[in-house]
VOPAGU-2260 file (C-alpha; in pm, 1 decimal, decimal comma):
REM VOPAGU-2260
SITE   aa  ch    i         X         Y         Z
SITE  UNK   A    0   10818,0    7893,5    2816,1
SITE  UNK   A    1   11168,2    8045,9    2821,3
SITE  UNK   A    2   11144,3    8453,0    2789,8
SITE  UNK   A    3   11496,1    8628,2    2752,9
SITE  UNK   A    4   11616,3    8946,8    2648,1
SITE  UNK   A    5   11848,0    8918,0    2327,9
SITE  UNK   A    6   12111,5    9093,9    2539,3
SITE  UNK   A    7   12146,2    8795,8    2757,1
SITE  UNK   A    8   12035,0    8546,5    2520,9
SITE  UNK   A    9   12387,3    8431,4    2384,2
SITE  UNK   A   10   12532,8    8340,3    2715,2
SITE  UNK   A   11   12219,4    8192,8    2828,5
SITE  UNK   A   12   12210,1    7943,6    2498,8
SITE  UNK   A   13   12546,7    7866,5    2497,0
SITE  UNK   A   14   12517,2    7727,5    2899,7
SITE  UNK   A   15   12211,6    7552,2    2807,3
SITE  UNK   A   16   12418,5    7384,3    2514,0
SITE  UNK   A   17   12664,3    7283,0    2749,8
SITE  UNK   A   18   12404,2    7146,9    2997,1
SITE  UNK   A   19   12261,5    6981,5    2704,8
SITE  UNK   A   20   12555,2    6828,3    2485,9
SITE  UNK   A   21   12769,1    6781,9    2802,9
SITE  UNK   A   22   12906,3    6455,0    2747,1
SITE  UNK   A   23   12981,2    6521,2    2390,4
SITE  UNK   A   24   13165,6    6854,7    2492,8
SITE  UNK   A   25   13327,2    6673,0    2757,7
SITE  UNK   A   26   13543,7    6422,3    2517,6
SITE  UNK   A   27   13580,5    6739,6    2341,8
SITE  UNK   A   28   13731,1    6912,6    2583,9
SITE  UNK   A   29   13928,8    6654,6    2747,3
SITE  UNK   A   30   14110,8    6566,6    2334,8
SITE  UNK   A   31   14204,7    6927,7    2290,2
SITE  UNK   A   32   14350,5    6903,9    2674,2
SITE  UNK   A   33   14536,7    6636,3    2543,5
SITE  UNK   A   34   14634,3    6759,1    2263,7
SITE  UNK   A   35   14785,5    7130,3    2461,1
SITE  UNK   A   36   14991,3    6885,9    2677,0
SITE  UNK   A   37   15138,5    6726,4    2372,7
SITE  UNK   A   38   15232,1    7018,4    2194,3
SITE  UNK   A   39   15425,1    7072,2    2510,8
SITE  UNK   A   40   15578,2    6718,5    2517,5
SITE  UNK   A   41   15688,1    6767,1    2116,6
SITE  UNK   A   42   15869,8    7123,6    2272,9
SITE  UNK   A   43   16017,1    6982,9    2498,1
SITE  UNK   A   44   16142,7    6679,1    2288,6
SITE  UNK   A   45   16306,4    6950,8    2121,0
SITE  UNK   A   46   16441,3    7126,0    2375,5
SITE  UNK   A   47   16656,3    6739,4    2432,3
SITE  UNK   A   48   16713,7    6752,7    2071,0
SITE  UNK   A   49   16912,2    7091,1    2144,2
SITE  UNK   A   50   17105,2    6911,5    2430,3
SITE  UNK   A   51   17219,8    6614,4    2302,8
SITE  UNK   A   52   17310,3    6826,2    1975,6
SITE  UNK   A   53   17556,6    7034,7    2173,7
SITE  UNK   A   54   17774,1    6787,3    2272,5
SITE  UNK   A   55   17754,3    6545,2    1995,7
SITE  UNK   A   56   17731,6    6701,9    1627,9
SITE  UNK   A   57   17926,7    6967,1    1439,6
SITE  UNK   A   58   17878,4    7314,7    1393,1
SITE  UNK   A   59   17729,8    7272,5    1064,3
SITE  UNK   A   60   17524,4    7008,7    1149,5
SITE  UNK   A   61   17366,2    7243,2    1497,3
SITE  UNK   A   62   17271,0    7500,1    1257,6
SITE  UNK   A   63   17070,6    7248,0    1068,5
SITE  UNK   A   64   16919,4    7121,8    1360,1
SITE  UNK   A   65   16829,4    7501,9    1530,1
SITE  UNK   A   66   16634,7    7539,1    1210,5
SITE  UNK   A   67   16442,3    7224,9    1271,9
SITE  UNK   A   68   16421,1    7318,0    1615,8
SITE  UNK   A   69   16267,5    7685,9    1574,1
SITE  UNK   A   70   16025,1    7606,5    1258,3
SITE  UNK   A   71   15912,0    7333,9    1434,3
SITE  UNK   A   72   15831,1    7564,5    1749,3
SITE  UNK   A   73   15697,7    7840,0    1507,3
SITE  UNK   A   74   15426,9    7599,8    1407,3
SITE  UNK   A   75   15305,0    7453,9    1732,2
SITE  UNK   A   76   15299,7    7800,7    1872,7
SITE  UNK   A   77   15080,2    7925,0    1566,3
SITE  UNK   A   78   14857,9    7649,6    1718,4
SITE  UNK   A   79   14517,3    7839,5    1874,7
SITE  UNK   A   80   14415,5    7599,4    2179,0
SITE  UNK   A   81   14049,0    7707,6    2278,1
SITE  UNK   A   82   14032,8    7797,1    2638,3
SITE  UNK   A   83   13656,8    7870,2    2754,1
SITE  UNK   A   84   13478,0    7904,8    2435,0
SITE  UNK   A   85   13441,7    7575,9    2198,7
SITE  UNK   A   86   13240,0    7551,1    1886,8
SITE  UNK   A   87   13248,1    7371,7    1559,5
SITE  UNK   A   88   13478,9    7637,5    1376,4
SITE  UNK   A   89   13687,3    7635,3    1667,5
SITE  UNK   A   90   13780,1    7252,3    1657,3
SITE  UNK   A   91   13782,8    7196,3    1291,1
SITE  UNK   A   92   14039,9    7556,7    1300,5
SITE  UNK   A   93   14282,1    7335,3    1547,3
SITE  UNK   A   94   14246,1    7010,6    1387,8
SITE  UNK   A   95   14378,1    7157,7    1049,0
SITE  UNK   A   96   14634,4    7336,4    1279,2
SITE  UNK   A   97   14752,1    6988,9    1404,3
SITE  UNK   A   98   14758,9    6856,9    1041,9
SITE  UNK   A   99   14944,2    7143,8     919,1
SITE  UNK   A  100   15159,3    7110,0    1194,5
SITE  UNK   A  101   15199,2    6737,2    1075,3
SITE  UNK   A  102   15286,9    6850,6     715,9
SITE  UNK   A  103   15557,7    7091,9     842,1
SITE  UNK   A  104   15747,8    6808,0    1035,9
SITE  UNK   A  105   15770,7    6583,1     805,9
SITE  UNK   A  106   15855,4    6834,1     521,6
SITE  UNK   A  107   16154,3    7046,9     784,2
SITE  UNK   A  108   16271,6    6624,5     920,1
SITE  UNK   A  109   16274,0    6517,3     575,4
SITE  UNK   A  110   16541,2    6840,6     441,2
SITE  UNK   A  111   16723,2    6848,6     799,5
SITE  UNK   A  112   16741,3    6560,6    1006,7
SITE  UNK   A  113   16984,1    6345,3     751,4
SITE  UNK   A  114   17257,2    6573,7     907,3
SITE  UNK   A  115   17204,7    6470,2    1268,2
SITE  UNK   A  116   17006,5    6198,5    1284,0
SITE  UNK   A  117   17272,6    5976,9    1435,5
SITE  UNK   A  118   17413,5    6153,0    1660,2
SITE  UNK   A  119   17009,1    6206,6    1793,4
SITE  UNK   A  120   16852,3    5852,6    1770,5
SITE  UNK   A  121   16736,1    5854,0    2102,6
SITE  UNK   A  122   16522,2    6192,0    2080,3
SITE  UNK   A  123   16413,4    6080,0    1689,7
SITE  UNK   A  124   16213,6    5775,5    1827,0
SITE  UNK   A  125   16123,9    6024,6    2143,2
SITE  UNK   A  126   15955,6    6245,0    1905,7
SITE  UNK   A  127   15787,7    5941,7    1674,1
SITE  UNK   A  128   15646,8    5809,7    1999,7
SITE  UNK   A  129   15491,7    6200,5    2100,7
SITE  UNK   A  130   15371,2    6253,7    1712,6
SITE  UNK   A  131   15184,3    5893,5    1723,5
SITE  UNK   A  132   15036,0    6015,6    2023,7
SITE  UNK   A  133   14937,3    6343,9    1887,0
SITE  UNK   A  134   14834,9    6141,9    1566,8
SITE  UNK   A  135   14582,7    5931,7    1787,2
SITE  UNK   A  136   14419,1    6228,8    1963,4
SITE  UNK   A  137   14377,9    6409,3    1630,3
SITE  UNK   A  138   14205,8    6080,4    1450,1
SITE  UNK   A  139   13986,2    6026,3    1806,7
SITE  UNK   A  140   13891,5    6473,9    1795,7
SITE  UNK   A  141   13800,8    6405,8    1369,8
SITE  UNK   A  142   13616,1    6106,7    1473,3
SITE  UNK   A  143   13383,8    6286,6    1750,7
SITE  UNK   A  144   13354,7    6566,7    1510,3
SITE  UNK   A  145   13249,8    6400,2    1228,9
SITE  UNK   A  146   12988,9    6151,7    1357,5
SITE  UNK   A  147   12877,4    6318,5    1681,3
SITE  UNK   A  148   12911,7    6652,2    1645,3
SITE  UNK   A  149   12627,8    6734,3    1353,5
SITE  UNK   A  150   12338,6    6820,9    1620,8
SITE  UNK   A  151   12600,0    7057,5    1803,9
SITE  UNK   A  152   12727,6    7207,0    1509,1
SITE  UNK   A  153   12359,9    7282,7    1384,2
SITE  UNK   A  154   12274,1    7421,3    1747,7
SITE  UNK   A  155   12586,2    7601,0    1761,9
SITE  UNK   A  156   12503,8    7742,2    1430,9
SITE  UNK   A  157   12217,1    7931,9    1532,2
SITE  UNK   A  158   12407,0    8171,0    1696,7
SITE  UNK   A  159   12555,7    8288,4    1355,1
SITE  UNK   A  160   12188,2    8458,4    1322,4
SITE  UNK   A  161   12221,3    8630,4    1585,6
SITE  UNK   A  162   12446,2    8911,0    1470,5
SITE  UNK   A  163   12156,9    8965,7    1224,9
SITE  UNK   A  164   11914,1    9017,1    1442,4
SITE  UNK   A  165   12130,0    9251,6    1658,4
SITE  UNK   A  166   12180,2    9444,1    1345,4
SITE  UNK   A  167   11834,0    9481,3    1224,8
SITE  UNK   A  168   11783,8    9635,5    1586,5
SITE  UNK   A  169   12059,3    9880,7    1535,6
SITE  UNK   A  170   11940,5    9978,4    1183,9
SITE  UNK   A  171   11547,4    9988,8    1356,4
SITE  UNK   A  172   11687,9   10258,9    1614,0
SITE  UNK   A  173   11883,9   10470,5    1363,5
SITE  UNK   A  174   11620,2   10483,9    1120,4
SITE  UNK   A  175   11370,4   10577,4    1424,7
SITE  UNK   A  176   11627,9   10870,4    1493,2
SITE  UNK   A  177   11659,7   10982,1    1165,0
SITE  UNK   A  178   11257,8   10970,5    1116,1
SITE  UNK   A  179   11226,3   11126,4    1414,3
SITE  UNK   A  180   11466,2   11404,6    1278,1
SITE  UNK   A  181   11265,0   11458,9     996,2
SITE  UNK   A  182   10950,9   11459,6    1106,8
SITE  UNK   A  183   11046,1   11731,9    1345,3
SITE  UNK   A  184   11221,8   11915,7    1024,7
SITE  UNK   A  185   10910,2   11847,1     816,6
SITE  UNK   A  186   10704,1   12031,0    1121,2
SITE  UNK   A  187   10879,1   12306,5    1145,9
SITE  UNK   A  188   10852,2   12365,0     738,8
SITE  UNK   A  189   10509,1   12328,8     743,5
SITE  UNK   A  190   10482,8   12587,1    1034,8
SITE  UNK   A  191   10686,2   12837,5     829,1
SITE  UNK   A  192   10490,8   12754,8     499,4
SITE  UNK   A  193   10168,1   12810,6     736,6
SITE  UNK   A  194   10329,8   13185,3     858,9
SITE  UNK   A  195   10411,1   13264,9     496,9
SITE  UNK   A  196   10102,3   13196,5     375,7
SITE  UNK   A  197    9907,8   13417,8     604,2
SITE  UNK   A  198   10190,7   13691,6     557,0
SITE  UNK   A  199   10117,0   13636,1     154,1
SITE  UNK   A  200    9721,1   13640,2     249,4
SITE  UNK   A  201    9751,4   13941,4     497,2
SITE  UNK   A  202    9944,0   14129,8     243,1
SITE  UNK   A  203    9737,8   14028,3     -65,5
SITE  UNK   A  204    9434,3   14201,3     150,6
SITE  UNK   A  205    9600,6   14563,0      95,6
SITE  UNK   A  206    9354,6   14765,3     -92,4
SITE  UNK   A  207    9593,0   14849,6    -362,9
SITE  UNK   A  208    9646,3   14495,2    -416,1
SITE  UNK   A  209    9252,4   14402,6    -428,0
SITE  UNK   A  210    9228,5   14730,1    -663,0
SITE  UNK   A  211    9483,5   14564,6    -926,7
SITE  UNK   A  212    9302,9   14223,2    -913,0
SITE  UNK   A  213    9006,5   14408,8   -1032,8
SITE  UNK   A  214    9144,6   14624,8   -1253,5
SITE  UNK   A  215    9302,8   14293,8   -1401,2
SITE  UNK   A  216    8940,9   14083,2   -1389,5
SITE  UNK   A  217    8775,0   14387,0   -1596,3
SITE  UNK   A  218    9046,3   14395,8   -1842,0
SITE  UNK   A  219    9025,9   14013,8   -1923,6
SITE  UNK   A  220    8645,8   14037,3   -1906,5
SITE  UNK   A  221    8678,5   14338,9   -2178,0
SITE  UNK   A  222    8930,6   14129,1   -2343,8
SITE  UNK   A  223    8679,0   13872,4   -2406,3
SITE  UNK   A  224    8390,6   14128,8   -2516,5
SITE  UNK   A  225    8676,9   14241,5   -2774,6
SITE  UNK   A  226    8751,5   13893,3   -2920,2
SITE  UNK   A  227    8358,1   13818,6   -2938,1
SITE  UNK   A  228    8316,3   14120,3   -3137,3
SITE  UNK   A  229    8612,0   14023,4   -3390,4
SITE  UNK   A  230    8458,1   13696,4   -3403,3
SITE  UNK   A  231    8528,1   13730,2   -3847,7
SITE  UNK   A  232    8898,6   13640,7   -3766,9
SITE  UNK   A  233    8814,9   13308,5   -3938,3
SITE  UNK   A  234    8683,3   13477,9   -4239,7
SITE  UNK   A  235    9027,8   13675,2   -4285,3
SITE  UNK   A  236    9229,8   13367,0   -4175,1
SITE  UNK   A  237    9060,3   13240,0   -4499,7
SITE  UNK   A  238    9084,9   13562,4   -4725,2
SITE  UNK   A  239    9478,6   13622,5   -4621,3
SITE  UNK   A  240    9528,3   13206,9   -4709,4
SITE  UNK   A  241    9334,5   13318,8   -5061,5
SITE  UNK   A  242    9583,3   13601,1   -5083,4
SITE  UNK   A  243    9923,9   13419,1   -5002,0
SITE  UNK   A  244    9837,4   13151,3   -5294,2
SITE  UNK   A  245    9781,1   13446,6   -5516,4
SITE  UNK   A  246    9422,8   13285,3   -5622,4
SITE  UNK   A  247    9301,6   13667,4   -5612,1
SITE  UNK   A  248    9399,4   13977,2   -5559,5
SITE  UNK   A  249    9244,6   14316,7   -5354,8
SITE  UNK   A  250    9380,9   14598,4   -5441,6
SITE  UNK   A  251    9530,7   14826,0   -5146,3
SITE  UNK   A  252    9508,9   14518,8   -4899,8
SITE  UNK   A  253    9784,5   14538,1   -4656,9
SITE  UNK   A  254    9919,0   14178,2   -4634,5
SITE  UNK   A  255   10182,4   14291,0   -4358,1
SITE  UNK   A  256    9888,8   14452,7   -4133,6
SITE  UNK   A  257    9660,1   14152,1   -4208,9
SITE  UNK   A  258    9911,9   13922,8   -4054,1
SITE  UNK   A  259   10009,5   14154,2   -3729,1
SITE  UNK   A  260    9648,5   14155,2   -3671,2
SITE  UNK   A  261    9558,2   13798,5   -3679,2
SITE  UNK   A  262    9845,7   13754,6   -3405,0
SITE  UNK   A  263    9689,1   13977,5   -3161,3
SITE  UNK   A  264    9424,6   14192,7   -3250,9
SITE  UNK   A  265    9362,4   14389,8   -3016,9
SITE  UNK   A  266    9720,9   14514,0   -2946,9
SITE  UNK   A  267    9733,4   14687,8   -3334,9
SITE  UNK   A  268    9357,5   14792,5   -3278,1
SITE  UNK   A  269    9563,8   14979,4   -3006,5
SITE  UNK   A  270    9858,4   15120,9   -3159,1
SITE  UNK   A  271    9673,8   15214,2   -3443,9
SITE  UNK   A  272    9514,3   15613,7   -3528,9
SITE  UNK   A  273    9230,4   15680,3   -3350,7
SITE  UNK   A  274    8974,4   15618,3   -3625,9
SITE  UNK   A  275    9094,8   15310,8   -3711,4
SITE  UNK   A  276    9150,4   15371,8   -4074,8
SITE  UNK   A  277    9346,4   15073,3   -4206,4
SITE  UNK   A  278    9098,0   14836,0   -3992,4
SITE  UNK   A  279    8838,3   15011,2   -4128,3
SITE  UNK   A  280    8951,4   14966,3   -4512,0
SITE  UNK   A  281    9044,7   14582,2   -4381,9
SITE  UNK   A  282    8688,8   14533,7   -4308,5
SITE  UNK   A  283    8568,8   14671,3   -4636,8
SITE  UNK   A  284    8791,1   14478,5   -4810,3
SITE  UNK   A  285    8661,6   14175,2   -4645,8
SITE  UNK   A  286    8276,6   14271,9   -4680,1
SITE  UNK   A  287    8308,1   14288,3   -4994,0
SITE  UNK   A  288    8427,9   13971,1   -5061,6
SITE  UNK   A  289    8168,7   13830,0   -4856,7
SITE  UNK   A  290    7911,9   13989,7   -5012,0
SITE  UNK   A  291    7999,8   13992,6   -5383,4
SITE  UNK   A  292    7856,6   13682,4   -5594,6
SITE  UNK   A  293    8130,6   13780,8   -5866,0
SITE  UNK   A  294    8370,1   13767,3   -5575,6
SITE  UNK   A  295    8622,8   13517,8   -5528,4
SITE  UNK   A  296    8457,2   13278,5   -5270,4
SITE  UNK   A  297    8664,0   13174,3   -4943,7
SITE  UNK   A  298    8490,9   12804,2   -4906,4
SITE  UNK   A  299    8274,8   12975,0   -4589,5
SITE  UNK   A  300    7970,4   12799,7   -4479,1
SITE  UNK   A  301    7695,3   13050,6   -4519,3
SITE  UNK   A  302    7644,2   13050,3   -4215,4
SITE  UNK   A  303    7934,9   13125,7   -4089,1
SITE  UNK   A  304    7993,2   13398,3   -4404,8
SITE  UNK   A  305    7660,3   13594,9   -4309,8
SITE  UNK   A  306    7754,2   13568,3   -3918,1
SITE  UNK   A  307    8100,7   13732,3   -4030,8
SITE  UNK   A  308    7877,1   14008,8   -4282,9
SITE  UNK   A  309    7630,3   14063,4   -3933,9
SITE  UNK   A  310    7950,7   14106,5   -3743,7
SITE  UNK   A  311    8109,6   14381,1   -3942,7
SITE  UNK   A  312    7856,8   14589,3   -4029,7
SITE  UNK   A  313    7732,2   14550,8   -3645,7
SITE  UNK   A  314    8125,5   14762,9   -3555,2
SITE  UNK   A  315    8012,5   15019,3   -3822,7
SITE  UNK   A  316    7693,1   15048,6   -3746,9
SITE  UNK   A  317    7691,2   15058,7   -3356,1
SITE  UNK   A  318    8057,1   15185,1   -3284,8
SITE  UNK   A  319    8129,7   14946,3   -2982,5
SITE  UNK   A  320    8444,5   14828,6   -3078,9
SITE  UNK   A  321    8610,8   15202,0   -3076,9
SITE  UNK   A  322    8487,5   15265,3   -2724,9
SITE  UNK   A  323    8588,3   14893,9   -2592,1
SITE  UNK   A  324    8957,3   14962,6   -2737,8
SITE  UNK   A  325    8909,1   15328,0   -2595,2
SITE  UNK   A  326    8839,1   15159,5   -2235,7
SITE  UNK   A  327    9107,6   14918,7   -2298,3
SITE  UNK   A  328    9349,5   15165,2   -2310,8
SITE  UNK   A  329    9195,3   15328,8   -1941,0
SITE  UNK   A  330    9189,4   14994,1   -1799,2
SITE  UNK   A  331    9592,9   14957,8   -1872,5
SITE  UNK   A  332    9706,9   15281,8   -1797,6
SITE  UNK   A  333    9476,1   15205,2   -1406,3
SITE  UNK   A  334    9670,4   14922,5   -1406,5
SITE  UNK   A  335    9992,5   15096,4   -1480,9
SITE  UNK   A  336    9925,1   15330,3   -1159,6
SITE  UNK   A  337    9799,9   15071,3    -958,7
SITE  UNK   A  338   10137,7   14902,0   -1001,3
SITE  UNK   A  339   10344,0   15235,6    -983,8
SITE  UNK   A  340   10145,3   15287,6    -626,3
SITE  UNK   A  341   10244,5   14905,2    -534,4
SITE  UNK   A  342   10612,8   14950,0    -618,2
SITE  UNK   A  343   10611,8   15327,1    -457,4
SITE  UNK   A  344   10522,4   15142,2    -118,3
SITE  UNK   A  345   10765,7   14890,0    -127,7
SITE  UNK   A  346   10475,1   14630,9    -157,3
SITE  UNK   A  347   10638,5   14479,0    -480,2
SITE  UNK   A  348   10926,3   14387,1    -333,4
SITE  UNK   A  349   10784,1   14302,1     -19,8
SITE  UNK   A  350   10529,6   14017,1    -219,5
SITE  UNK   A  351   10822,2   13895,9    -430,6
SITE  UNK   A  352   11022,3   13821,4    -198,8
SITE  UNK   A  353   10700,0   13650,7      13,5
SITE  UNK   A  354   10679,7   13465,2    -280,7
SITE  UNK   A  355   11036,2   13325,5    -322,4
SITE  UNK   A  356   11041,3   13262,1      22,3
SITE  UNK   A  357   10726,0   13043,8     -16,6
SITE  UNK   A  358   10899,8   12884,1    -316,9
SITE  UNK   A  359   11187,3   12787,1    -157,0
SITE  UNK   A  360   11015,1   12667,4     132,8
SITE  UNK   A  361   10783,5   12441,6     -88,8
SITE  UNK   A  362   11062,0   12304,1    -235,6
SITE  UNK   A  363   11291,8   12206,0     122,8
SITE  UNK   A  364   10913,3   12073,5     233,3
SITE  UNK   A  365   10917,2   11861,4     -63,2
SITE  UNK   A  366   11259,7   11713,6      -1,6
SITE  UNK   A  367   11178,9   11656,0     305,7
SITE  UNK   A  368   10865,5   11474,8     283,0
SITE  UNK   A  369   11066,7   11217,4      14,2
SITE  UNK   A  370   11310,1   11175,5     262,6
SITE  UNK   A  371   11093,6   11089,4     535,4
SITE  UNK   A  372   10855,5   10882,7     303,6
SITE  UNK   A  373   11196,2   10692,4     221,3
SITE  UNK   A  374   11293,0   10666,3     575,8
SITE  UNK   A  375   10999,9   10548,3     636,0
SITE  UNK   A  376   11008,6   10256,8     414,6
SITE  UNK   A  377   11329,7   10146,2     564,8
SITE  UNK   A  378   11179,5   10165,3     946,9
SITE  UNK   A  379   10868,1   10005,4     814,7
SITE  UNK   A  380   11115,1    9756,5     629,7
SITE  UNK   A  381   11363,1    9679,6     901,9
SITE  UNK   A  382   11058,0    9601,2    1158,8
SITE  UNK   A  383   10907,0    9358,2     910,9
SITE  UNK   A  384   11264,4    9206,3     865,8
SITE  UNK   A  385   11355,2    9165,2    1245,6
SITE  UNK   A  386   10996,6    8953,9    1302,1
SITE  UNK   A  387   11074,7    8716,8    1067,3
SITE  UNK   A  388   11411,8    8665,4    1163,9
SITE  UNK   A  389   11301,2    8673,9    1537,0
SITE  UNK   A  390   11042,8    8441,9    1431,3
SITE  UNK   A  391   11208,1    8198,5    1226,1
SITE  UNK   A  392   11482,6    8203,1    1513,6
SITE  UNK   A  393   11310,3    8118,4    1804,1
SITE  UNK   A  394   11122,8    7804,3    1625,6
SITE  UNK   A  395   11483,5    7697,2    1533,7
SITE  UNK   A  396   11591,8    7760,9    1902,6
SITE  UNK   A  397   11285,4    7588,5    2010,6
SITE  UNK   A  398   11338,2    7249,4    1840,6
SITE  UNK   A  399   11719,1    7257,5    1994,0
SITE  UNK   A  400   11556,8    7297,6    2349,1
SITE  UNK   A  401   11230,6    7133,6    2313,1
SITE  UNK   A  402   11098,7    7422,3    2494,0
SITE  UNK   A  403   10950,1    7724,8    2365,8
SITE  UNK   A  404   11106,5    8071,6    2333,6
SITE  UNK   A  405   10996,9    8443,2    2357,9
SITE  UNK   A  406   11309,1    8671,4    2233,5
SITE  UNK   A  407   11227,9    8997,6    2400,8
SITE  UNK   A  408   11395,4    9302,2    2185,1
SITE  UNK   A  409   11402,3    9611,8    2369,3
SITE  UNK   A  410   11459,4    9927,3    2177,6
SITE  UNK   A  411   11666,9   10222,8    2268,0
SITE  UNK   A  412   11362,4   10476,8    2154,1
């Protein structure tokens, strides 16, 4: 088994190719020599172009044949010869050079030799002979390429994945720093949330505090009692629906106090005199029209029309309702001090701004943990990514090498 690191792998694969294809690479090698010393042949051609043009043509004539002279030069040195590194790309890159270069010549001859080309016979043919040759060593490099060079080019190839994999590395360590990062930012929230939580828990413990949850828990439990009590708020739901569609009428009824009280009861129970007069004179109303067969009827099951009766005459009769609302009143005005006590000792402030700080912290935490969830899913992501790449990689180096291959990929964490 071959085991390399990926840092070395590239050099190591591309000496094995050359141990493997040498021949191949050899004829390779030895064409584009060929074809360097040619270029150099066709500029120097030139250069006896240049001489033979000084003595025998006009000034006219040398200006045409400078301008064959330089684009001619432009092109071969626009020529890339490979030096160390061949591939594929490489070759087929100078063989298009060389036909380019082709193109060019014949385009610049056929527009400027026709005004020195007899005064320059001699370096003409000269430069047909060096083109044939060139010709020949381009058709022999297009030959090799074309029918022997497939397994090279698809070994060569492979190394195009490489970049890929190097990448996915790269991306692997950055996203490991940047989870790292938040994981340490997501710590150090959740430590802070911990400390406010206990300062919100030590300070909730204050006595004044535990007072006003009490206070609070006996006024909703009284609250309840209250609403129990009033439990005929169907029955004037029903007798205030009668009275809006005018299909009777009750003298003295306040429609306008009816209403305020079926919103909230126990708040105009409040406001109202301390016997209760128009509540009182409500509930009359309302008995009566329960109780009256000549009475407009308020489509009431009975039983729910006697349970309203048993309900009213239960607030006359045992007075309950009056002391609740009386020990409403206490409760809220204890609460009332309660709170003036809280906000005399700064604790008010002090828990609200506990309480924002908790809030804001929650809500950084919660950023936080989507950002890390998402950086996650790219670490988790990239990993998955760079073993099937590594994977499907080595099997393709493998059948190139007939050996197998273990791509170590060491990371920077």
């Amino acid at each position: 088994m071959i085991e390399k690191n990926l840092e070395d792998f590239e050099d190591f694969y591309q000496d094995r190719l050359n141990s493997q294809f040498f021949k191949i690479r050899r004829v390779v090698k030895k064409t584009i020599s060929d074809i360097k010393e040619i270029l150099i042949e066709i500029k120097v051609c030139l250069d006896h172009f240049l001489e033979v043009g000084k003595e025998k043509i006009d000034q006219k004539a040398q200006r045409s044949l400078n301008f064959f002279s330089d684009r001619v030069r432009k092109e071969i040195d626009e020529i890339e010869i490979p030096k160390d590194e061949i591939n594929y790309d490489i070759i087929m890159d100078l063989l298009n050079s060389v036909k380019k270069l082709f193109t060019s010549i014949n385009e610049i001859a056929r527009k400027s030799l026709p005004k020195f080309q007899k005064e320059v016979q001699g370096e003409i043919k000269e430069l047909n002979y060096i083109t044939r040759k060139l010709g020949k060593k381009q058709g022999i490099l297009d030959n090799v390429m074309r029918k022997k060079y497939k397994e090279v080019k698809e070994a060569e190839y492979l190394l195009k994945k490489l970049p890929k994999i190097i990448h996915l590395k790269e991306n692997i360590e950055h996203s490991k720093v940047d989870l790292d990062e938040f994981e340490q930012q997501v710590g150090i929230r959740e430590k802070r949330q911990k400390e406010l939580n206990n300062q919100l828990l030590d300070l909730e413990k204050n006595q004044l505090f535990k007072d006003l949850e009490t206070e609070k828990e006996r006024l909703f439990q009284l609250r309840i009692k209250i609403n129990d009590e009033l439990g005929f708020k169907k029955a004037l739901k029903k007798l205030k629906f009668e009275l809006d569609k005018g299909a009777f009428h009750i003298p003295n009824i306040e429609l306008n106090y009816l209403k305020d009280f079926l919103k909230n009861p126990i708040k105009v129970l409040i406001n109202e005199q301390k016997d209760l007069p128009k509540f009182t004179s409500l509930l009359v109303q309302l008995r009566h029209v329960l109780e009256d067969a000549d009475s407009p009827k308020l489509n009431l099951k009975s039983e729910t029309r006697n349970k309203s009766i048993e309900q009213i005459n239960a607030i006359f009769n045992e007075k309950h309702l009056q002391l609740n609302i009386k020990n409403y009143i206490q409760i809220k005005n204890e609460i009332k001090g309660t709170e003036t006590k809280i906000e005399e000792a700064g604790l008010a402030k002090k828990l609200e701004t506990l309480k924002n700080e908790i809030s804001s912290n929650t809500i950084k935490l919660e950023s936080l943990d989507l950002s890390l969830s998402r950086k996650n899913k790219d670490y988790t992501r990239y990993l998955s990514a760079l073993k099937s790449e590594r994977e499907e990689f080595q099997k393709s180096i493998e059948e190139i090498l007939k050996e197998q291959l273990k791509l170590n990929i060491t990371f920077s964490f």
